[in-house]
N, C-alpha and C positions, 0 to 999 in steps of 0.2 A: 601501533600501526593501524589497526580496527577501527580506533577516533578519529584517528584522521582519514582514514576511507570515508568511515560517514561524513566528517565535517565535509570533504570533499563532495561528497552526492548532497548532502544538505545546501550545496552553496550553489551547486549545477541547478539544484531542484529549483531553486529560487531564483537565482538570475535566469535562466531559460522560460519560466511560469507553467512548466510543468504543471496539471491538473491532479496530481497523485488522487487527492480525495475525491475531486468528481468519478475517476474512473473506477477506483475499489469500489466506490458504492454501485456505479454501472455493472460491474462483475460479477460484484454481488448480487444485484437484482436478476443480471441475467440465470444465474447458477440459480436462483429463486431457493434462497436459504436467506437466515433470518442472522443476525450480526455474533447472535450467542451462538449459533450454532458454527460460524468461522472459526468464534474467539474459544469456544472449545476446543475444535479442531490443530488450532493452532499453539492450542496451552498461554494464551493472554486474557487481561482481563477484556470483559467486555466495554470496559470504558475506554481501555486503550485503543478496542478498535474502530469506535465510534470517534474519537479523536483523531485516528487516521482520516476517515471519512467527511471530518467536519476543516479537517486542515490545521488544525489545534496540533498535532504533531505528527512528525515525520518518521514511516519506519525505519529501521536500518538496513545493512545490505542484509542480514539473514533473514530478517521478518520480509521485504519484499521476497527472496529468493522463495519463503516458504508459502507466500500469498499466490506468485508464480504459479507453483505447483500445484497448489488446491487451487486455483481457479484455472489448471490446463493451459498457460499461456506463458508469454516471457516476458522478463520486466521492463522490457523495451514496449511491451503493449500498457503497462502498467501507468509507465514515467511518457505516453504520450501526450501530443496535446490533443491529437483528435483521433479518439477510441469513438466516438459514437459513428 
């Protein structure tokens, strides 16, 4: 059931053009913490989360839900197209 949630958001994320990785790194910048200090945070590698950010790959619904939370916001701010 989990894979297909994701495939589901994976497929929204992409026919919509969702900006996912522009806005984590915006979130990031604004929170003014450095990518290792998320990806500690968050218990992932820090390659992973720079691959969120570059668009190389997509979180799933727990890693947004956890990115939400450390960055105070909801994943509807996350998954928009204009967070700036």
């Amino acid at each position: 059931m989990r894979d297909v949630v994701d495939n589901k958001i994976n497929q929204l994320m992409n026919e919509s053009g969702f900006n996912i990785a522009r806005n984590l790194k915006i979130l990031r910048k604004e929170k003014n913490v450095t990518q290792k200090e998320v990806a500690r945070h968050l218990n992932i590698d820090v390659t992973t989360l720079s691959h969120y950010e570059t668009g190389i790959r997509m979180p799933d619904i727990d890693t947004l839900i956890a990115l939400a939370r450390y960055y105070d916001t909801d994943i509807n701010r996350i998954i928009s197209n204009n967070l700036e």
